[in-house]
C-alpha positions in Angstrom: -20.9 24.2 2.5 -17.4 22.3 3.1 -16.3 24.4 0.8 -17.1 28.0 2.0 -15.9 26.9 5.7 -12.8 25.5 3.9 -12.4 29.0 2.5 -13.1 30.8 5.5 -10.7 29.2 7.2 -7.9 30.0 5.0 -8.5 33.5 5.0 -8.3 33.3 9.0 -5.0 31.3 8.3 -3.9 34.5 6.0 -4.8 36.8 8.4 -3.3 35.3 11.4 -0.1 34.9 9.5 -0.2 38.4 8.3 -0.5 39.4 12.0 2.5 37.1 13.2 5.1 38.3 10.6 3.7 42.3 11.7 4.3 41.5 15.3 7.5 39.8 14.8 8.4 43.4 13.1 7.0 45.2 15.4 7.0 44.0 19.3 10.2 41.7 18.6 13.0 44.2 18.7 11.1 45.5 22.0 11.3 42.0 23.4 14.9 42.2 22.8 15.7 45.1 24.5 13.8 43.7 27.7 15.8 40.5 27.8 19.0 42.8 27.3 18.1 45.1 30.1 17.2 42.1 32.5 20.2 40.5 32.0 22.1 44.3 32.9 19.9 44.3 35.8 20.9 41.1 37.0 24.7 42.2 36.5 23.8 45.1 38.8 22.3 43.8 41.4 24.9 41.2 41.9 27.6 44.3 42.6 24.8 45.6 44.9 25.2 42.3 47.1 28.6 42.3 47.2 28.9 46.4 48.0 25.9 45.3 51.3 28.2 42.0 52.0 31.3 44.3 52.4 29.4 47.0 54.1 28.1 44.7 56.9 31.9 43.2 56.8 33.1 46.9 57.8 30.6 47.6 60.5 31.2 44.2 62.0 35.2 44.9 62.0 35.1 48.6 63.3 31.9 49.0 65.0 31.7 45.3 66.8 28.2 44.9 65.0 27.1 41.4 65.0 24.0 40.9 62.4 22.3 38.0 64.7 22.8 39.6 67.7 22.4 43.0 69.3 23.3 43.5 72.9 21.8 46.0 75.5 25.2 48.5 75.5 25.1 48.5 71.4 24.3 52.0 70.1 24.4 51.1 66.6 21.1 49.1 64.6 21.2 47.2 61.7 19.6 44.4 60.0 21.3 42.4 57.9 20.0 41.9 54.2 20.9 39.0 52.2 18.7 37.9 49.5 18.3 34.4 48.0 
């Protein structure tokens, strides 16, 4: 009896490795790619912050916008973004 469950179990041992070393093939160069576009992502978003921070910059030098406070004669709206 030990030794059919001994068996059994190495042929689920087999198996299982068979399907690692297929998904490694397989799913891993994907994996890659996502971790590559992440990281562009991140690069991208980065220039997006800066591009609002210099935005808001402009419209506080030429328009008088303040981001924290709006007063009554103020035409222009606004909210300021600014992610964590």
């Amino acid at each position: 009896m030990l030794r059919t469950q001994k068996k059994d179990l190495e042929i689920r041992v087999a198996a299982s490795k068979e399907w690692a070393t297929r998904y490694d093939l397989e799913v891993g160069p994907f994996a890659q790619k996502y971790n590559d576009m992440t990281k562009d992502i991140g690069v991208i978003y980065a220039k997006a912050k800066e591009g609002h921070s210099r935005g808001i910059g402009l419209l506080e030098s030429e328009f008088g916008y303040h981001p924290a406070f709006k007063r009554p004669m103020d035409t222009f709206t606004s909210t300021a973004f600014r992610p964590k």
